[in-house]
C-alpha positions as CSV (number, residue, x, y, z in Angstrom):
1,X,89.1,144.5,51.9
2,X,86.7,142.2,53.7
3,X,85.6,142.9,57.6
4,X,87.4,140.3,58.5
5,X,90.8,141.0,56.8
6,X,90.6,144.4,58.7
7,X,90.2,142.7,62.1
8,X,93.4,140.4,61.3
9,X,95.2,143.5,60.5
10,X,94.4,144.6,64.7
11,X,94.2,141.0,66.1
12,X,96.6,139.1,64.3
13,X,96.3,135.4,65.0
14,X,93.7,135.5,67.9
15,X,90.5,133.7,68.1
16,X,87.8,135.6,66.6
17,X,84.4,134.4,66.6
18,X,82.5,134.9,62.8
19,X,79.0,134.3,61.6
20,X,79.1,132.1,58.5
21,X,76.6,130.7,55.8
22,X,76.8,128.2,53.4
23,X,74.9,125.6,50.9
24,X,74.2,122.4,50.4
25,X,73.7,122.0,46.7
26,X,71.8,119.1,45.8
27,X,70.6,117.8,42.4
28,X,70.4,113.8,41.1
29,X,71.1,112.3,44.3
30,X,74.6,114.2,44.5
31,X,76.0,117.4,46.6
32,X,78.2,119.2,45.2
33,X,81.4,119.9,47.0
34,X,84.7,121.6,46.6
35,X,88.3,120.4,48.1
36,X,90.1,123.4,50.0
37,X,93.7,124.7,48.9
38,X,94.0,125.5,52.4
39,X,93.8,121.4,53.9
40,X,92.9,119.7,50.8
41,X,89.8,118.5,52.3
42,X,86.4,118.1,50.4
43,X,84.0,121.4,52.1
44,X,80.4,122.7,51.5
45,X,80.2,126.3,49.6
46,X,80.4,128.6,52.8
47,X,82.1,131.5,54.1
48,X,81.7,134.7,57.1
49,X,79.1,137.5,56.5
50,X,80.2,140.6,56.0
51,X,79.1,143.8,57.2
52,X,75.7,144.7,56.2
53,X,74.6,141.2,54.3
54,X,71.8,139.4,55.6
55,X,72.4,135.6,56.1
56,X,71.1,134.3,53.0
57,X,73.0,137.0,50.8
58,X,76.2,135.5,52.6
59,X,75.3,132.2,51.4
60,X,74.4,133.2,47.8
61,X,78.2,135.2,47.4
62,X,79.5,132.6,48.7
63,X,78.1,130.2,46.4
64,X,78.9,132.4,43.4
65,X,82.2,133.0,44.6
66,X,83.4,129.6,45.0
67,X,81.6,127.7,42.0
68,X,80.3,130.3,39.2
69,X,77.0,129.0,40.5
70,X,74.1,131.6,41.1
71,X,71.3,130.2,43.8
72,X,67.3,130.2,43.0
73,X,65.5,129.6,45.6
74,X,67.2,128.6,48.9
75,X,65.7,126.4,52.1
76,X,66.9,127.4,55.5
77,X,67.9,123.7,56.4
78,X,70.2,124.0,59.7
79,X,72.1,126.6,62.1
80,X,75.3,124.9,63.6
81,X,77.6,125.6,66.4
82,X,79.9,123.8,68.8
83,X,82.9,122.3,69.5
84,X,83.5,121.3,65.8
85,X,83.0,125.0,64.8
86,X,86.5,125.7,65.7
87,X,89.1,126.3,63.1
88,X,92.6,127.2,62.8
89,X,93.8,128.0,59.1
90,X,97.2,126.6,57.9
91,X,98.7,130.6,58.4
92,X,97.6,130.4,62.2
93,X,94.4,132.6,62.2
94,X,92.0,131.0,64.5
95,X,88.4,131.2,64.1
96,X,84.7,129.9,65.8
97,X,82.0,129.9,63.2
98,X,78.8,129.3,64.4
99,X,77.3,128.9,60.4
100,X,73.8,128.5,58.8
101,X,72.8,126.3,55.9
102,X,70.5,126.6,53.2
103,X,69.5,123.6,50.7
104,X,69.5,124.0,46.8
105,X,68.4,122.2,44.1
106,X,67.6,125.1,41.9
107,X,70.3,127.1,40.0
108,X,72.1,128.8,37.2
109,X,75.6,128.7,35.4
110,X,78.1,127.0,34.5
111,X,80.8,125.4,37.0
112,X,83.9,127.6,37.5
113,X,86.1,127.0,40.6
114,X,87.7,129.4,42.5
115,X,91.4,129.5,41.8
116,X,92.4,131.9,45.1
117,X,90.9,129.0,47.6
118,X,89.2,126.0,45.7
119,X,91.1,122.8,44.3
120,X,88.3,121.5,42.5
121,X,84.6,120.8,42.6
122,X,83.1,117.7,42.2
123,X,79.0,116.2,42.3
124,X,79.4,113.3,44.7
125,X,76.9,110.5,45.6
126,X,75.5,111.2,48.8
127,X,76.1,107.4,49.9
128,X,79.9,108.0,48.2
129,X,81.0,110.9,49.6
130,X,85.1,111.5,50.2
131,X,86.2,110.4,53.8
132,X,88.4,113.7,53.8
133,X,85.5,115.8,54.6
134,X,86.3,119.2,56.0
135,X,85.6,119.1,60.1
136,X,83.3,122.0,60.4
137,X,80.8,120.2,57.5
138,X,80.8,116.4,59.0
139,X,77.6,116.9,60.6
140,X,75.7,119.0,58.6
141,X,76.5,116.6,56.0
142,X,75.3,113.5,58.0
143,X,72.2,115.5,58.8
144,X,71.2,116.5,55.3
145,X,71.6,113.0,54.2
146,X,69.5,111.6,56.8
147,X,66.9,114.1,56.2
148,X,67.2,112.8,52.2
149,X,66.8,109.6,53.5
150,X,63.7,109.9,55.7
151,X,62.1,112.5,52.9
152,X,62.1,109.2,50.5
């Protein structure tokens, strides 16, 4: 049972605030993204550290976890907090994840979705992404693609 699940046993409902990591993976001109069971909307690969990982293990489970993907090399590419780092799940559990990303382009396997929390995955345009993005991933989305933009 993760960290996490063990505080929720103690804490129920209440805010807790949790370190997160994700990815942004990018290949072709398109970012691969998942839609949530939880809110149905499109999200980056990314989820809370757990006790003992360092940062970029986080987002490389994470990755793996959510998409049968496996993550060669990884670029640090933004740390996020704020107001839209608060979350409240559909069960009540309220969270404020402050979250790093990392970029990749280079990587292994073959797509497999999640069933437990993940709808489906889809590669997406980064000029046609979904207008249902997930909250928390709006601006590190906007930032990625406007770094794409000024690296070409």
């Amino acid at each position: 049972m993760s960290y996490i699940s063990e505080l929720r046993k103690k804490v129920g409902h209440e805010l807790l605030i949790y370190l997160g990591a994700g990815v942004i993976v990018y290949q072709d001109h398109r970012i691969l993204l998942q839609e949530r069971k939880d809110n149905g909307a499109w999200a980056l690969h990314a989820g809370g550290i757990e006790v003992g990982e360092d940062l970029e293990q986080t987002a490389r489970r994470e990755l793996f976890e959510e998409t049968g993907l496996k993550a060669g090399e990884l670029q640090m590419f933004g740390v996020y907090s704020g107001m839209d780092r608060f979350m409240t799940y559909p069960n009540g559990d309220q969270v404020y994840m402050p979250c790093i990303y990392y970029r990749c382009s280079d990587f292994t396997g073959s797509l497999l979705k999640q069933d437990a929390e993940v709808r489906q995955l889809h590669w997406f345009d980064v000029d046609e992404l979904p207008v249902s993005l997930h909250l928390p991933n709006r601006r590190p989305l906007e930032d990625f693609i406007k770094w794409l933009h000024e690296e070409n």
